[in-house]
C-alpha positions as CSV (number, residue, x, y, z in Angstrom):
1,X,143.2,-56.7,25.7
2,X,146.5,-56.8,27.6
3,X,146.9,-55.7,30.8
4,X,149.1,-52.9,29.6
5,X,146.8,-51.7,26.9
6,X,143.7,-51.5,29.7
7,X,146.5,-49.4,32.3
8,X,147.1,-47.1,29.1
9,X,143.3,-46.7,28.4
10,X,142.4,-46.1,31.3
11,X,141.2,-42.7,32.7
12,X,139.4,-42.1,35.8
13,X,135.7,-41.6,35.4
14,X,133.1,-39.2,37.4
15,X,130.4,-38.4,34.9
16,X,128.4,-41.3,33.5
17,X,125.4,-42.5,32.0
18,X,122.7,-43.2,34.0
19,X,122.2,-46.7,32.5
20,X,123.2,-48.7,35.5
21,X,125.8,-51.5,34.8
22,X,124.1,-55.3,34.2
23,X,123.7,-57.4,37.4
24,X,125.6,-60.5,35.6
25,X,128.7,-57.8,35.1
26,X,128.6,-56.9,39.0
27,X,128.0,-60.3,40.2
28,X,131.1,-60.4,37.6
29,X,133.2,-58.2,38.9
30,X,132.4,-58.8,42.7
31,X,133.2,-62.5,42.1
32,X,136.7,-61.3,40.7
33,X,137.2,-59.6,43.8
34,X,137.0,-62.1,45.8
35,X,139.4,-64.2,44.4
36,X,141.6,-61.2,43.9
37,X,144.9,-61.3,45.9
38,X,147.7,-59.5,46.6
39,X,152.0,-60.1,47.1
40,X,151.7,-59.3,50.9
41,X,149.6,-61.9,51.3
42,X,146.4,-59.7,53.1
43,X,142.6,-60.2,52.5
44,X,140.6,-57.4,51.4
45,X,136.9,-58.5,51.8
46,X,134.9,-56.2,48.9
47,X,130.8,-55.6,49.0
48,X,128.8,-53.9,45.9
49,X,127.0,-50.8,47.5
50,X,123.8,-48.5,46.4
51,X,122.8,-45.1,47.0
52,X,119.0,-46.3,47.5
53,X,120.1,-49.7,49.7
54,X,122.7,-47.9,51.7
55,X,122.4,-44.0,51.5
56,X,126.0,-43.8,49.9
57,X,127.1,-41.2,47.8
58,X,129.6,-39.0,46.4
59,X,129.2,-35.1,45.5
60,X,131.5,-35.7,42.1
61,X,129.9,-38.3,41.0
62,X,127.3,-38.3,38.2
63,X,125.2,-40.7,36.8
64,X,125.3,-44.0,38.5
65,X,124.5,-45.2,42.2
66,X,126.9,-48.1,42.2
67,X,129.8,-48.3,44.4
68,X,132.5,-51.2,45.1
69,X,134.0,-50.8,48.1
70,X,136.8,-52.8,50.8
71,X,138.0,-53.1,54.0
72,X,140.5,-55.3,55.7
73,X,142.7,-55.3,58.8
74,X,144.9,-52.3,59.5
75,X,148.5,-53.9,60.0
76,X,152.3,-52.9,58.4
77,X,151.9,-52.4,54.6
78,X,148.0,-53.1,54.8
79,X,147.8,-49.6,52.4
80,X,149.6,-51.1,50.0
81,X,147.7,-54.4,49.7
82,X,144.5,-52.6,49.2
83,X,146.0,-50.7,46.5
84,X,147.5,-53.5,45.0
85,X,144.6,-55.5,44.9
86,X,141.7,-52.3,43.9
87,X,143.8,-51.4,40.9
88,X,143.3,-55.6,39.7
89,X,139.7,-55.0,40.4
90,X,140.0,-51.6,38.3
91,X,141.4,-52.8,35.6
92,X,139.0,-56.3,35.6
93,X,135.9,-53.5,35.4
94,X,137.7,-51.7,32.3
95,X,138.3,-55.0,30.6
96,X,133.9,-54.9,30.7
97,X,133.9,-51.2,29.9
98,X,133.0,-50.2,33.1
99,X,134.6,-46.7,34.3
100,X,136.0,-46.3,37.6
101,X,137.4,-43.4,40.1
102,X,139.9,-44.0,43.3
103,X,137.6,-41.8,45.8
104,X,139.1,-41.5,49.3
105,X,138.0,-37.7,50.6
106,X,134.6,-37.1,48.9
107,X,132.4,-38.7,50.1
108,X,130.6,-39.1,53.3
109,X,133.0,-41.5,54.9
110,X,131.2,-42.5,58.0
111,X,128.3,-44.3,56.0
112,X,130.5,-45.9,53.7
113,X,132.3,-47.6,56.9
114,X,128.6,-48.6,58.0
115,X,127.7,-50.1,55.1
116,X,130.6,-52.2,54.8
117,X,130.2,-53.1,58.6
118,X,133.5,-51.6,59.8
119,X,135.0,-53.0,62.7
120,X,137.2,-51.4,64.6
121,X,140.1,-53.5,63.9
122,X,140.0,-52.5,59.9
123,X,139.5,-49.7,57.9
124,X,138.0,-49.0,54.4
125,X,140.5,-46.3,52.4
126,X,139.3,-46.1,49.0
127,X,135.9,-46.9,47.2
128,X,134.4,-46.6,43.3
129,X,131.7,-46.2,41.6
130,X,130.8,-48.5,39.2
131,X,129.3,-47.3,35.7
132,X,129.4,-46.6,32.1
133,X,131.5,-43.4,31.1
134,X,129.1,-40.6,29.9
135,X,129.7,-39.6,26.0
136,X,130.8,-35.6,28.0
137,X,132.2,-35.0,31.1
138,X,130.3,-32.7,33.5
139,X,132.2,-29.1,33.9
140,X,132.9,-30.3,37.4
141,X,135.0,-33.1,36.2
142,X,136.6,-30.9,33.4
143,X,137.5,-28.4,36.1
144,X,139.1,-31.1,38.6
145,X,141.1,-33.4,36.1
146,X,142.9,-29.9,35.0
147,X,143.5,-28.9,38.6
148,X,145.5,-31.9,39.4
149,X,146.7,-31.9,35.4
150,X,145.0,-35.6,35.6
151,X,146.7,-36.3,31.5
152,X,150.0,-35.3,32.9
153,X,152.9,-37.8,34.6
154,X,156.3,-37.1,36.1
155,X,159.3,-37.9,33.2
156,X,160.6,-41.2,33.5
157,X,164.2,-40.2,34.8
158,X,162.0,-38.1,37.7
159,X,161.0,-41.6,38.8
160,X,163.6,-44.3,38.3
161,X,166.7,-44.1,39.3
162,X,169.7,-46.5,38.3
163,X,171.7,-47.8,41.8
164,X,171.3,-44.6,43.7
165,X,168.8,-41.8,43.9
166,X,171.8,-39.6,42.2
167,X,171.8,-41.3,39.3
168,X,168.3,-40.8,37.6
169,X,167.5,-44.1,34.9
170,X,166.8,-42.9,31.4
171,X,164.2,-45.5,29.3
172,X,167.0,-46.5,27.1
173,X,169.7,-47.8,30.3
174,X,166.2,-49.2,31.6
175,X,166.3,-52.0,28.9
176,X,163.8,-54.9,29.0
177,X,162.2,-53.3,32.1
178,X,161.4,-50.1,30.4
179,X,158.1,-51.3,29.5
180,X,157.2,-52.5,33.3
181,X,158.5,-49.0,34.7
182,X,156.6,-47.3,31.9
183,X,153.5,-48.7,33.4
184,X,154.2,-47.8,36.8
185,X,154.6,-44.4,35.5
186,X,151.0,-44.4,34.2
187,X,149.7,-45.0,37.6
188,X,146.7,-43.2,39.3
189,X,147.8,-41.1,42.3
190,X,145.7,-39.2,44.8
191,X,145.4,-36.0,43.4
192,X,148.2,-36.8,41.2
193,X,150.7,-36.7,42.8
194,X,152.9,-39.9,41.6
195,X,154.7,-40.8,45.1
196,X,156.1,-43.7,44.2
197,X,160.0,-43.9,43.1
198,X,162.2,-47.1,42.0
199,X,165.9,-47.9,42.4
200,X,166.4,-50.4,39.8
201,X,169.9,-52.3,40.7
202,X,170.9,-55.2,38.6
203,X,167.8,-57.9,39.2
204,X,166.0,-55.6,42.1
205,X,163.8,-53.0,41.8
206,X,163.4,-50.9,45.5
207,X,160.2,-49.1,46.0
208,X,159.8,-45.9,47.9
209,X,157.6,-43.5,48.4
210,X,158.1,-40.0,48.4
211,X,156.1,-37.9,51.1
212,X,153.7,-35.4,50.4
213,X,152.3,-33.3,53.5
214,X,148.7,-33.6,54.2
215,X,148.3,-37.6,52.8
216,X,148.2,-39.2,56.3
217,X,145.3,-39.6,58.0
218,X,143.0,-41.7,60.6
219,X,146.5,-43.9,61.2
220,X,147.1,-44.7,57.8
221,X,148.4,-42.6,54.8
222,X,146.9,-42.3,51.4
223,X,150.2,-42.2,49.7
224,X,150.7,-45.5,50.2
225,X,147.8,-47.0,48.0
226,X,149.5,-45.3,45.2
227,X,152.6,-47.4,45.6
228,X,150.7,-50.7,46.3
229,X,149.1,-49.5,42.7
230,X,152.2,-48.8,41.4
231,X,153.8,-52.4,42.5
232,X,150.8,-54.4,40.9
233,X,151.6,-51.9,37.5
234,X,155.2,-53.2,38.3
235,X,153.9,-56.9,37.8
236,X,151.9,-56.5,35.3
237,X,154.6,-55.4,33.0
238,X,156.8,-58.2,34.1
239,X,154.1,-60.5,33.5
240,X,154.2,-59.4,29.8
241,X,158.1,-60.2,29.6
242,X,157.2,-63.4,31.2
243,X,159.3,-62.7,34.5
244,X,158.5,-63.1,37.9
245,X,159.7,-61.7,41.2
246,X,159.8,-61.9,44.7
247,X,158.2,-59.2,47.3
248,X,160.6,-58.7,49.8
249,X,161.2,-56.2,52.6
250,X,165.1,-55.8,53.1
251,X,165.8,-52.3,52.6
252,X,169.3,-51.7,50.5
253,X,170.1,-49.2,52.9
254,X,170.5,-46.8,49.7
255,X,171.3,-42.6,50.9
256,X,167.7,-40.7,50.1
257,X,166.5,-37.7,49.6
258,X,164.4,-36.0,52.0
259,X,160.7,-37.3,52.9
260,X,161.4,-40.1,51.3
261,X,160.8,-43.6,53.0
262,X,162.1,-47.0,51.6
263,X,158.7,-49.9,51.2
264,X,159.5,-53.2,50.1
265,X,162.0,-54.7,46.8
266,X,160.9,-56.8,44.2
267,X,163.4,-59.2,43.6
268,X,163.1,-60.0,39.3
269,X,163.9,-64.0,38.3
């Protein structure tokens, strides 16, 4: 499958089936971690975790006791380097059929961090678990994927804007990038919330992230992950239109709206 078709099959997945995924798919998808990079050019170092080998857990997850989980070194933009590089390890695990969830709150965070050997240089802001979907989802999961209206994202024009957050960017003034923006759009958000918004002007694309109270925490914010997933969607669907682009960080000095804080450019060959 194409990257795009596994970013619009894929659903986040709590409830599964008990089975266990094969050891050749974890030493797989471990493996694929390792050589996985990122545009800022920041080393994530991943470890496979068990509920029996390490005592990790998470109370909304069902029926598997695998876990994938990172850390690396807490510096400028570090947030969105994880994010960047998780979602290429999400999507490598739904290429296998194995289901994945962002999980950042639930869980008991302190044992995570000693299972992966934290130091106190780095932190660890997402894991998964790592497991086939159940054929039903528990009520639990029914109950939370309608609170934060998981099937649901923000209309294009909400999102992109063309030269100046006044001027919202409708799919068909988008052009050839409509299909790369269409894929950010898709994104997984913490609880949904989509935080990520893109100036497109002429051959740059400027990503920003709009605040939402309450996503910052332990010195680094939630928020944004979601755009670092967002910017690796970004490049994805460039990759399909066989174009390329530079990461750079020279902010357009564009007028925005309120909470909302300018991250980096891509700059489209």
């Amino acid at each position: 499958m194409k990257t795009s078709e596994l970013i619009k099959a894929r659903r986040s997945i709590r409830t599964f089936d008990g089975k266990g995924v094969e050891r050749d798919k974890l030493q797989n998808i471990i493996e694929y971690a390792n050589k996985t990079d990122n545009p800022f050019d920041m080393p994530v170092r991943w470890k496979l975790l068990g509920t029996k080998a390490d005592g990790v857990s998470s109370p909304v997850i069902v029926g598997t006791d695998t876990f994938i989980a990172g850390k690396l070194k807490r510096r400028p933009h570090a947030e969105e380097a994880f994010g960047y590089s998780f979602e290429k390890i999400v999507l490598y695990a739904q290429s296998l059929g194995i289901g994945t969830t962002w999980i950042a709150g639930t869980m008991n965070r302190s044992v995570f961090e000693k299972a992966v050997e934290l130091d106190e240089d780095e932190f660890m802001p997402c894991v998964s678990p790592l497991g086939y979907p159940a054929e039903k989802m528990s009520v639990r999961e029914t109950m939370m994927r309608a609170g934060v209206k998981a099937d649901t994202r923000l209309d294009f024009s909400t999102l992109f804007f063309d030269g100046s957050f006044d001027k919202p960017l409708t799919p068909e003034k988008a052009g050839e990038l409509r299909s790369a923006l269409e894929l950010v759009r898709l994104s997984p958000s913490a609880v949904n919330k989509q935080p990520w918004r893109i100036v497109v002007d002429n051959d740059a694309a400027h990503f920003y992230e709009k605040h939402s109270k309450g996503y910052t925490a332990n010195g680094w914010d939630t928020q944004k992950i979601d755009i670092g997933i967002a910017m690796c969607h970004f490049i994805c669907g460039l990759d399909e239109l066989n174009r390329r682009a530079d990461l750079i960080f020279d902010d357009p000095g564009i007028a925005c709206p309120p909470d909302t804080e300018y991250i980096a450019t891509y700059k489209i060959k």
